[in-house]
N, C-alpha and C positions, 0 to 999 in steps of 0.2 A: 796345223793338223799333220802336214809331213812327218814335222821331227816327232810328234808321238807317235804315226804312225813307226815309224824306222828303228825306234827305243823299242816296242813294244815286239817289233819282229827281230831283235838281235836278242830281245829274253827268250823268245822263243827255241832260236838256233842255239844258245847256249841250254836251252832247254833240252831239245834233240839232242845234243853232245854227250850231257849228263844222262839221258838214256839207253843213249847207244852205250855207253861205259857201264853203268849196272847192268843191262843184259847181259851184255861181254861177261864183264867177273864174275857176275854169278853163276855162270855155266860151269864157272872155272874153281869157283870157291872150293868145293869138295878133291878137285884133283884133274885127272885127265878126263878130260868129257867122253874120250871112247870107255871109261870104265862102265858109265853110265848107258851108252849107246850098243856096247855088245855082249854086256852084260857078263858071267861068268866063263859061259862054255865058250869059246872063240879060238881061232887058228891063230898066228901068227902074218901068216898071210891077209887076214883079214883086219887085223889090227894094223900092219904099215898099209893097206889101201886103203883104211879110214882116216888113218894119219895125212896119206899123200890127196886125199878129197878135202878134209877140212884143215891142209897145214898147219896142223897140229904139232909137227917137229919143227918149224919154224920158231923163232924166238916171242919172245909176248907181244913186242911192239909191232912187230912184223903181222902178224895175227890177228891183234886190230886194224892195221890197216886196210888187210883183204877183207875184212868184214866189216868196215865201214863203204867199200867197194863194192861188197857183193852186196852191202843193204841199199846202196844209194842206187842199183839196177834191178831191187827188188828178188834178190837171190837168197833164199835162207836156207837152200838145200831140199833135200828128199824127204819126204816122211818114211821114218823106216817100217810102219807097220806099214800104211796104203801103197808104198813105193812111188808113190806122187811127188810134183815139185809142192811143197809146204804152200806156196804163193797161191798157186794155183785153186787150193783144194781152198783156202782163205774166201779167195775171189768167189767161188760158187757158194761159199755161206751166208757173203755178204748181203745181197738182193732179201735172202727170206729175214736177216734181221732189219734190216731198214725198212722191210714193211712193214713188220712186226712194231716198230718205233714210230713211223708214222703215226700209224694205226694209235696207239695206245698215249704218244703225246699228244694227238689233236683230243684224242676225247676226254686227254688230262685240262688242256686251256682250254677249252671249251665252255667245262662244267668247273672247275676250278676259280679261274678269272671272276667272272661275273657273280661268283657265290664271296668270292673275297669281297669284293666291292660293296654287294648287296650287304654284308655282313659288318663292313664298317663304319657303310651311310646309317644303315640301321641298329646303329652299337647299341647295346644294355636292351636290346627287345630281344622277340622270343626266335626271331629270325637270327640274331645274332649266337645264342644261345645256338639253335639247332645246326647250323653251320659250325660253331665250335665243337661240339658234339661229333660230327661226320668227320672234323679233321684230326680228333685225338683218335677216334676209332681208327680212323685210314692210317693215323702213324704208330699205332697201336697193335695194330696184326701182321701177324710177318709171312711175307709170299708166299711162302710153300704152305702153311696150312689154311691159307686161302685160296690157293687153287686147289690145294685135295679138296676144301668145302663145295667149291665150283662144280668141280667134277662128280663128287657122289650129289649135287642136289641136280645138277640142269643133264647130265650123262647116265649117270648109274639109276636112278630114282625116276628122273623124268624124261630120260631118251631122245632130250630136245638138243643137244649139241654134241658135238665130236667130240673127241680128247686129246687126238695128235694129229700133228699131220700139217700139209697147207693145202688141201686139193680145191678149198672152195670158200668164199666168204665166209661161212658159219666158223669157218675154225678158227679165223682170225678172235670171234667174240671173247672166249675164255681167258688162252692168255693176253689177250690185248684190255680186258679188265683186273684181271689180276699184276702185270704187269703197271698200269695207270693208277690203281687204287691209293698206292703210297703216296705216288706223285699228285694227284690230286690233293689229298690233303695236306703235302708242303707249298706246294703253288698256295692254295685257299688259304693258308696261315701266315704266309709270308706277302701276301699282296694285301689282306687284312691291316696286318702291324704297319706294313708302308702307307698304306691307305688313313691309317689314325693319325700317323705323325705329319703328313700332306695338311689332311684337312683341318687340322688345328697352327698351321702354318700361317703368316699376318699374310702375306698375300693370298691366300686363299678365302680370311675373313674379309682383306680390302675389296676383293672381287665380289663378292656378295654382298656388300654395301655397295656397290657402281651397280648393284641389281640385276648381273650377268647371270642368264640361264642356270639352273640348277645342274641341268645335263650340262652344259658348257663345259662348267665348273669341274666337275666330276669327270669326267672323259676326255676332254682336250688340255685340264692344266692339272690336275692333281695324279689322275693316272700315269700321264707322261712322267711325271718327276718321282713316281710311287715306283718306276718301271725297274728302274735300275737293280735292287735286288734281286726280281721275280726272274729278268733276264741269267741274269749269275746263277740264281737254281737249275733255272733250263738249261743253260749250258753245261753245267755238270749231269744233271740227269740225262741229258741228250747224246754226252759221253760214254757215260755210263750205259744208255740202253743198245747203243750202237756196238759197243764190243760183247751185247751178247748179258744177256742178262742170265746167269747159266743155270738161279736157280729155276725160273718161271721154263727156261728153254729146257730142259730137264727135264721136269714135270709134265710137261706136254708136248715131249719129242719133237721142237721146233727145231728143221733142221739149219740151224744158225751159228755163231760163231761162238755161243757161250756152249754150247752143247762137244763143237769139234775142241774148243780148249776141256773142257771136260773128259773127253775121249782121248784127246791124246795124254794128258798128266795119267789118266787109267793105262795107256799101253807105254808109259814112260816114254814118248816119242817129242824125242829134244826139238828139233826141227821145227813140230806143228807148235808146242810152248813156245818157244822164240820166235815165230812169227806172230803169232796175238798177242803175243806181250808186247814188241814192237810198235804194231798197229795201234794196239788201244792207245797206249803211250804217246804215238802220235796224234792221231784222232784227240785225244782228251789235249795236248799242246794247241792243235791246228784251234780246235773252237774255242778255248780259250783265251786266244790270240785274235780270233773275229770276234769274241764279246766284248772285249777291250777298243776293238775298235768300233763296236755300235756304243757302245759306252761314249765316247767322244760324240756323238748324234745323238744324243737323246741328253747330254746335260755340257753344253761349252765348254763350262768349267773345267772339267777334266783336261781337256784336250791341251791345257797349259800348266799342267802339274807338273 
């Protein structure tokens, strides 16, 4: 279990490496990054003190090293429209998105999981049917004009929920349904197809000639061995809704990390891009580096690949 752990954490770091180097040149792909940071009207004074802030007249290799430096202490500069450190303004978006992701994952496995299941014990009935139904709908409408739906029936129409904001329970409802709606029905359709090919598995039909519980069956050996995709979706969705889901955060002025990447690409503010791009990047590396290693825990096998 070590040496997969150890493999699995050095793909990683060459993972980091490889995104530390696309941020970098991308900045850089179009030319000097002060062209982009002060735009037309500028002194000359203010271009060599942009230059001597993000050594910029230093050579390339030189340039990455201080910003492999200033990323490894969490440094990615100022925002130039808020005049804030980038890191900083990150920090305080993060909390309203992780709730928001709480929120909106738990109520995706929640109702997801057990409708999979229900939906594969009960394949070819009308349970199965209507479960397939709710998960082509769910991967079938796309965010934002599902939360405009949201909004003009339970806001504009029925006066029963907020539309922006975090000040109170209620407002979590909207986007944390609209946000979950997709993800419910990949979870429901992917624990479903693992779920068919489990229980048609000979150890599955040995266990039910030895007369072992139906639940047994179903929840402590087919779900276990069914888990391993659902886990791999989660982990990408979980990525995903952590750096900010920007169109649902958008829509419903959540003020969270999809919302501040969105505002800053609007105020062209290199700084605040280059730190959510970082983050996500890491964040989407880190969990999927711990799903690999739950992967090892939930099927042996793996763990000597």
């Amino acid at each position: 279990m070590r040496r997969y752990i150890l493999a699995r954490f050095v793909q990683a770091l060459v993972s980091m490496v490889a995104l530390s180097l696309i941020v970098f040149f991308l900045a850089r792909l179009t030319g000097d990054p002060r062209d982009v940071l002060l735009g037309d009207d500028y002194s000359q004074e203010q271009w060599d003190k942009m230059g001597e802030l993000w050594s910029l007249d230093e050579p390339i290799y030189v340039q990455y090293a201080i910003f492999l430096r200033n990323a490894a202490t969490g440094n990615f500069g100022e925002s130039i429209f808020w005049k804030e450190p980038a890191v900083e303004m990150l920090a305080r978006r993060i909390p309203a998105t992780v709730q928001l992701t709480l929120t909106a994952m738990s109520l995706s496995v929640i109702i997801a999981i057990p409708m999979g299941i229900l939906s594969a014990v009960k394949r070819d009935t009308w349970i199965d049917y209507a479960g397939k139904t709710i998960a082509m709908l769910g991967q079938s409408v796309p965010a934002f004009w599902l939360g405009i739906i949201l909004i003009w029936v339970f806001a504009v129409s029925w006066s029963l929920l907020p539309t922006s904001g975090r000040d109170g329970p209620l407002h979590y409802v909207l986007p944390s349904v609209t946000l979950g709606w997709f993800t419910v029905a990949g979870i429901m359709r992917i624990t479903r197809s693992a779920m068919l090919d489990v229980l048609d598995s000979e150890y599955i039909k040995l266990a039910r000639v030895k007369g072992v519980p139906e639940n047994v069956v179903i929840w402590n050996h087919a779900l276990r061995n069914a888990a391993i995709p659902v886990v791999t979706f989660l982990g990408l969705i979980l990525g995903n809704f952590l750096t900010g889901f920007v169109v649902v955060e958008t829509i419903f002025s959540w003020p969270g990390v999809g919302l501040l990447a969105i505002r800053g690409i609007q105020s062209n503010d290199f700084a605040i891009i280059q730190t959510v791009v970082m983050f996500g990047g890491l964040l989407f590396i880190t969990i999927n580096f711990l799903v690999d290693i739950f992967y090892g825990y939930l099927d042996p096998r793996i763990r000597y690949e």
